[in-house]
N, C-alpha and C positions, 0 to 999 in steps of 0.2 A: 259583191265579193268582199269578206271581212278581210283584214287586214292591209288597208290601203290606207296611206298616208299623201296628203296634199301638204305642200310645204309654197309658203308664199311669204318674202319680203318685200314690202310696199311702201311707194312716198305718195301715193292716193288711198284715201280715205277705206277703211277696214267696213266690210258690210257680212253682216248678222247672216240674211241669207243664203247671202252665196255658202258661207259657212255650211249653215245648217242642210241645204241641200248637195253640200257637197259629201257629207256624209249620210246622207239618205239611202235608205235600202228595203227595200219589203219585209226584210227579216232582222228589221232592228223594232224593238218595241219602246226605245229609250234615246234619246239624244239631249249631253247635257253640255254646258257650253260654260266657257269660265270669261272676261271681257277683264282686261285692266284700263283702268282709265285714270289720266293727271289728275293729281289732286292739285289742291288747291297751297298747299302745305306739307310743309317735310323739317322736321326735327327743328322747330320753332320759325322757322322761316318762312314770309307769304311768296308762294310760286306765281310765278304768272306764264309758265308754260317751264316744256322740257324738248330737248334736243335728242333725238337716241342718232346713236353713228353703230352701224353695223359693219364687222365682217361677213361680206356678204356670202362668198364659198364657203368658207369656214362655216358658218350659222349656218345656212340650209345644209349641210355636211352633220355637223350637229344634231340640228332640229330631225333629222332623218333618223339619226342613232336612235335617238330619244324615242320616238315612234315605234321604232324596231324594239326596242327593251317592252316599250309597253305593248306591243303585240304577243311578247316570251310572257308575258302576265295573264293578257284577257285578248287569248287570239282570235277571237267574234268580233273586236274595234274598228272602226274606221274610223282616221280622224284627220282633221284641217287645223293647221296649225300658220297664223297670217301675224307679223310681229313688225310696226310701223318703222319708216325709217328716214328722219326727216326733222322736222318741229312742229310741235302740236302744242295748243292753249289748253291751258286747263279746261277737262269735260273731254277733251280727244281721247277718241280709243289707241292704245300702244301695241295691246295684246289682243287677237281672239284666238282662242281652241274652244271646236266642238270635235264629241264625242261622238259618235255614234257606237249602238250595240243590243243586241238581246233583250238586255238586260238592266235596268236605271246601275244599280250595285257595283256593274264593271266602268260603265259610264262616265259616274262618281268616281269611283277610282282611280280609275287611268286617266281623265280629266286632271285630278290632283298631281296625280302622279308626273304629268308632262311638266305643270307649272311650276312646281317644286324642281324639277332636273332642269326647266330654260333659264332659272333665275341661279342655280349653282353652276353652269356651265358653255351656258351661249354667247359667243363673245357679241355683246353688247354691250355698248353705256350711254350714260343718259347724264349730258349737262341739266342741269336745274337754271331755270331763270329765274332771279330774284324783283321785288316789287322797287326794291332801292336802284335796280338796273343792274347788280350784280350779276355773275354768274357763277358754277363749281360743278366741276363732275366730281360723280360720286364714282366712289370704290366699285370696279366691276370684277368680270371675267377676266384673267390674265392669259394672255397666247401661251403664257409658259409647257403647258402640258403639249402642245400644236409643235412645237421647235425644238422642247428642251431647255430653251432659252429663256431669258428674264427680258422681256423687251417692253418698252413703252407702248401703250396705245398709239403714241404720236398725238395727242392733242394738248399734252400737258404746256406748259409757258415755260421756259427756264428749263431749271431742274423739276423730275420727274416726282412726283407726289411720293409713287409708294416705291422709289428706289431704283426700276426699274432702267437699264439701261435705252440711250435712244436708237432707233433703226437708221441704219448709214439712209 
């Protein structure tokens, strides 16, 4: 049945086929799959892993939107959409989406189409660990749109990075 959406937040290890068969279908002739994985380095800095902290209702709340839009696009898709949550060494997988569909073209597309809308609006972030022993999170998702509100992620130290009030 096209149009189904598997939505999974994990702090075990992301695997390929469960992915790939989980959008499997005899009248898919295409399944394209997108994987993000730590690097090694992030805007001059040696990483030596990253931390993602997720909302986890929120995010599959989201991730499910996300799915639904890209179904109003290429309503033949099925897709799996697995976003890690936890700490991973560099070479760990953070992201998988697979596609499924008809058609490579829709595949492609709505594949892109997911990872471009998880990284503009899934509340996730992702501390960086540095090779000095540092750490920093980076600039994410803000719950603002969720509440109305300007509120902190809650992990910041002190005062809040980007202004953000803190949550009682």
């Amino acid at each position: 049945m096209a149009g189904e959406a598997i939505i999974e937040i994990r702090s075990s290890l992301l695997d390929p086929m469960r992915a790939v068969e989980a959008v499997s279908n005899p009248g898919h002739g295409a399944i394209d799959s997108f994987i993000g994985i730590v690097r090694d380095n992030h805007a001059g800095k040696k990483v030596t892993g990253i931390t993602y902290d997720v909302h986890e209702s929120l995010a599959r709340k989201r991730l499910r939107e996300i799915c639904q839009e890209a179904f109003g696009q290429w309503p033949e898709v099925d897709c799996y959409v697995a976003h890690y949550h936890g700490e991973l060494p560099v070479g760990g997988m953070s992201i998988l989406i697979t596609v499924g569909s008809p058609h490579r073209a829709e595949s492609f597309e709505a594949c892109r189409y997911i990872i471009e809308e998880i990284k503009k609006s899934v509340p996730i972030w992702k501390q960086e660990h540095y090779i000095d022993g540092k750490s920093a999170w980076l600039p994410g998702h803000s719950l603002k749109g969720e509440a109305d509100l300007e509120i902190c992620c809650g992990k910041c130290q002190g005062e809040c990075h980007y202004g953000h009030r803190k949550m009682a």
